[in-house]
C-alpha angles and dihedrals in degrees: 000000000000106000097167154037090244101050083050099053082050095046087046087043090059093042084058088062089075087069125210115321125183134218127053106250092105093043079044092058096040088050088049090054089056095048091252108290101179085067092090112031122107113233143174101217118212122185125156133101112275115004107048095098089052102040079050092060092048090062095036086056089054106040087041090054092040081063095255126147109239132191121192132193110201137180137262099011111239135233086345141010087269105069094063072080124064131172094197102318095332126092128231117280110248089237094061095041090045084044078056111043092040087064101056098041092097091059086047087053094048097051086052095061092051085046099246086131099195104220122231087260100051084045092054086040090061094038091050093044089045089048085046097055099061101032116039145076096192131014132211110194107181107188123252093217136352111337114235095061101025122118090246085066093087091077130100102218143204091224130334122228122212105193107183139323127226140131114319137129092006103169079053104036096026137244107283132070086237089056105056093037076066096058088038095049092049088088096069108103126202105286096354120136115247129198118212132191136196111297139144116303087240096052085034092066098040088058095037088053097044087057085051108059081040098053095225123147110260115217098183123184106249099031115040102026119008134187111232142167089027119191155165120235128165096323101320136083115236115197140169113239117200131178131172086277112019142035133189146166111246129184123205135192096210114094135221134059090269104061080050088072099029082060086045090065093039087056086049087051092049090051090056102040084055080055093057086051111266119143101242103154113202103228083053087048094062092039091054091048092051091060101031112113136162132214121254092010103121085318116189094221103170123004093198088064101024105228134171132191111202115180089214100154120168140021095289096035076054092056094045087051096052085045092054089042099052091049103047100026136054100236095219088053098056136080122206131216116181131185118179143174107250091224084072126090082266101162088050097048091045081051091059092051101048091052095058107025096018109192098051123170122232127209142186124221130185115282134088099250094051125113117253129198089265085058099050088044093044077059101089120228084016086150096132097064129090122201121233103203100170152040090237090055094052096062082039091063094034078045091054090046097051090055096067101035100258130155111240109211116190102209129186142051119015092246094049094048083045099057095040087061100046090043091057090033087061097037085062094049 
């Protein structure tokens, strides 16, 4: 038996060592053994490379304010294991996850004498779908990697939402853009609606032709529902929604052109789901946009420093950010920290940086994927960055900023953009 916090994050840490493996045939197993809960549980399914977090956080807003009962599976689960799992925006309590867990571990330890070995992933899937069951009214599942082979893709969904492709994961995924709208598009299931955003032609006909073969009814960005007359207006993006039978005017608090179209697929997703008979009132639906935020998505963390967190991960998530930047801030008037996994496209997004912001600073931060200074220095004709090696550095440079009135903006993987903010949030205490 599990009793604590602490003796879950090491059974779970021993669980990691097993590293990630793809295909369904263990969560298969596992689901067999608790008689499929995810069959009938009804789910918005997300899947695509940078935007499902936020397009998430856009429906929770909604079914959460229209007095439904929502459960959300995010990734990665930040600060702790827990939040992967959230009963409306809060996550689960650690005495119904460990009830939960506890009861499954003699099929875990089953499987692992037939040498089935359930990862740490396949085991959180089955926990989250049991807790769903009996708890929600609505679920939204956004996948963890990929889509056809991920562990979400056990699910039966209302409607699936691709948001955008681009390049991720690729030693998972592979290298092309073809490859991974494969994975993606793995999520699309036969009839059921799918939502598709702006992406890449290559990655667009993979998907279109997924949903296709599927017959499944195809919303795409552009077409069917479109974004226009976009603008900025005291802290809020106000933008006009149209779609082939209705059209409204929405406002948003995210910034940035980007969670303009990830709010654009989440309104898509709330017209059908008025369609399949849920009470979603329109006068409730703007109000619920306007107050709908997300963690670590251009976060306002301390406002003496100002200090920002921004999740932005990998080459495109880098793009979006120095969009968002160059609308909101005054580049000369900004630092950047950035602290990033080295399986990403790494050079290429430092590259991005330099060429809008040039003298950036780089950080580690505690975890095995992260880049190290041997792995900044290992990057040629790396000049333009600047190390942080300590703790006492860091408040020197946010110090130095502060002096002469610049923003300071954390930038990278979630982890690295999470610990930063609960580093600073504590410092402050």
């Amino acid at each position: 038996m599990i009793r604590n916090m602490e003796e879950l994050q090491e059974f779970f840490e021993e669980r990691r060592k097993l590293g990630i493996q793809l295909g369904l045939e263990r969560l298969d197993y596992l689901l067999d053994k608790v008689n499929h809960p995810e069959r009938d549980l009804p789910v918005i399914h997300i899947a695509g490379t940078n935007g499902k977090g936020s397009t998430l956080s856009y429906l929770r807003q909604v079914m959460m304010d229209a007095d439904y009962t929502v459960g959300s599976f995010v990734s990665p689960g930040l600060p702790t294991l827990l939040d992967h799992i959230l009963l409306n925006d809060q996550r689960i309590d650690v005495e119904e996850f460990l009830a939960i867990l506890n009861d499954l571990l003699p099929i875990i330890y089953e499987m692992d004498d037939l040498e089935l070995n359930p990862s740490e992933y396949e085991i959180l899937m089955v926990v989250t779908l049991l807790f769903f069951k009996d708890n929600v009214d609505i679920a939204l599942i956004e996948t963890a990697m990929g889509g056809r082979d991920d562990i979400t893709n056990c699910v039966q969904p209302l409607l699936t939402i691709i948001t955008n492709i681009s390049y991720d994961h690729t030693q998972f995924l592979g290298s092309t853009l073809k490859d991974i709208a494969t994975h993606k598009g793995g999520i699309i299931k036969r009839n059921i609606p799918v939502i598709i955003g702006e992406m890449h032609e290559e990655a667009l006909s993979v998907v279109k032709e997924t949903a296709s073969k599927n017959k499944s009814p195809i919303y795409q960005y552009g077409k069917e529902f479109q974004a226009t007359n976009i603008r900025y207006d005291e802290g809020k993006q106000v933008f006009v929604w149209q779609s082939t039978i209705d059209k409204k005017v929405m406002e948003i608090s995210m910034l940035g052109m980007h969670q303009v179209h990830n709010a654009s697929l989440a309104l898509m997703a709330c017209e059908l789901l008025i369609e399949q008979g849920f009470n979603l009132q329109e006068s409730q639906l703007i109000a619920s946009f306007r107050k709908a935020s997300l963690s670590y998505r251009m976060e306002k963390i301390s406002s003496n420093p100002v200090v920002y967190v921004d999740g932005a991960h990998n080459e495109a998530g880098i793009q979006q950010f120095i969009q968002t930047v160059d609308k909101h801030f005054l580049v000369k008037d900004v630092v950047i920290v950035i602290g990033v996994f080295k399986d990403k496209s790494v050079k290429r997004m430092l590259e991005l940086l330099k060429d809008k912001f040039g003298t950036i600073y780089a950080m580690e931060f505690k975890h095995p994927r992260s880049m190290k200074k041997s792995d900044y220095v290992a990057l040629n004709n790396q000049d333009f960055i600047e190390i942080i090696e300590s703790q006492s550095t860091l408040y020197q440079v946010i110090a130095e900023a502060t002096k002469k009135d610049k923003n300071i903006i954390f930038v990278g993987s979630l982890h690295f953009v999470s610990f930063i903010k609960t580093l600073l949030t504590n410092s402050s205490k």
